[in-house]
C-alpha positions as CSV (number, residue, x, y, z in Angstrom):
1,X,-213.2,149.5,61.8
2,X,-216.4,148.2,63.3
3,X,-217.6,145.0,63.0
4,X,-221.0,146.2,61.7
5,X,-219.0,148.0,58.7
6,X,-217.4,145.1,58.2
7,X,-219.9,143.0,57.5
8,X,-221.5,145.3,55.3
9,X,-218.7,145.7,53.0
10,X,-218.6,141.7,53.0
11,X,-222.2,141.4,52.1
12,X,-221.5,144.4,49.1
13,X,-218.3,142.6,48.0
14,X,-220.0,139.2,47.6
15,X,-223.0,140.7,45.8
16,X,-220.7,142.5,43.3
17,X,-218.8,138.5,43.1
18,X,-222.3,137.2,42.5
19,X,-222.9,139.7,39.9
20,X,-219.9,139.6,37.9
21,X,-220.0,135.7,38.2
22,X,-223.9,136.1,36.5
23,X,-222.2,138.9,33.7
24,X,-219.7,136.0,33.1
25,X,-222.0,133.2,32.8
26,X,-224.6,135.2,30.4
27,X,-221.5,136.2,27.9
28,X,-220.9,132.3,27.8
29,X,-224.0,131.0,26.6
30,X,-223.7,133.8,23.6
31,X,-221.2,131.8,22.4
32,X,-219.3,134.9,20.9
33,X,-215.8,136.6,21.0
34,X,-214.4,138.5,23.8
35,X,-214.3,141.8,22.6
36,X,-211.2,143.8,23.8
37,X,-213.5,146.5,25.3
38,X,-216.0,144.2,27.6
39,X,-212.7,142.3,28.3
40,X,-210.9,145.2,29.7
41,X,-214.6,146.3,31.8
42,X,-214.7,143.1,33.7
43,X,-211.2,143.0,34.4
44,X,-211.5,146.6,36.0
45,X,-215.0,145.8,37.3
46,X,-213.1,142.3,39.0
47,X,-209.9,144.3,40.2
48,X,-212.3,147.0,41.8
49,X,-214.3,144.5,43.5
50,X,-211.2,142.4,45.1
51,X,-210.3,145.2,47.0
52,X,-210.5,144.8,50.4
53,X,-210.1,147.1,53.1
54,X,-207.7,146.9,56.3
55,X,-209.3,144.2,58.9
56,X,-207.8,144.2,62.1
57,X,-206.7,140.2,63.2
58,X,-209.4,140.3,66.0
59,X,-212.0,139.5,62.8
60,X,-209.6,136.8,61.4
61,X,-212.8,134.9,60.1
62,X,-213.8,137.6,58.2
63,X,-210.6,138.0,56.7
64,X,-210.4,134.4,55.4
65,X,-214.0,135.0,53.9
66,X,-212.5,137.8,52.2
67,X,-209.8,136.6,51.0
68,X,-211.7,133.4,49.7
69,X,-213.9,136.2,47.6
70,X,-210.8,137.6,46.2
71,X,-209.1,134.4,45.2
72,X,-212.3,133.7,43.7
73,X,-212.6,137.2,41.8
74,X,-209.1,136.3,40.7
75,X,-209.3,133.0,39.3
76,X,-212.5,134.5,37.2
77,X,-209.9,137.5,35.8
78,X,-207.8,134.8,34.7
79,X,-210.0,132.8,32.9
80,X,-211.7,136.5,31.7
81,X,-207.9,136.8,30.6
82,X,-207.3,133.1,28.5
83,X,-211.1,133.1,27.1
84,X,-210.3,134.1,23.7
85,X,-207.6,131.6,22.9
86,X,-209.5,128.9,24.3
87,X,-212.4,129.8,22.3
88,X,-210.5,129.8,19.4
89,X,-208.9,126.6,19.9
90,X,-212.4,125.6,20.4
91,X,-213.5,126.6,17.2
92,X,-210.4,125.4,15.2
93,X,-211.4,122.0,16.8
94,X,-214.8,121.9,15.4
């Protein structure tokens, strides 16, 4: 794989982080109940995203910087994941 194309699909997969980390942040100020629906669209949305291609090891730099945006895309599906519980314990609290 070129290291033109490379780049490009870095550049796409970090805009679709960026975005999914904006879709996340607007649902939280709502305030509101993950619905089963939206939950299971981000979680595709994130698993779709964190897939990278094949990168030979000549490009080992840009296969930590992937692998940091996947780590990243996972750590959001997890939270994604444990947001209704917390947001009930939340509300139980208050």
């Amino acid at each position: 794989m070129s290291k033109g194309k490379i780049q490009g699909i870095y550049h796409e997969k970090l805009e679709y982080k960026k975005k999914i980390e904006d879709e996340w942040q607007n649902f939280l100020k709502k305030d509101t109940y993950l619905i089963s629906n939206e939950k299971q669209q981000l979680i595709n949305i994130i698993n779709q995203s964190a897939k990278i291609p094949r990168i030979s090891w000549f490009y080992f730099n840009t296969r930590k910087r992937f692998k940091i945006i996947k780590s990243d895309l996972t750590r959001l599906e997890e939270i994604i994941s444990n947001y209704n519980n917390i947001f009930i314990q939340k509300r139980l609290k208050e």
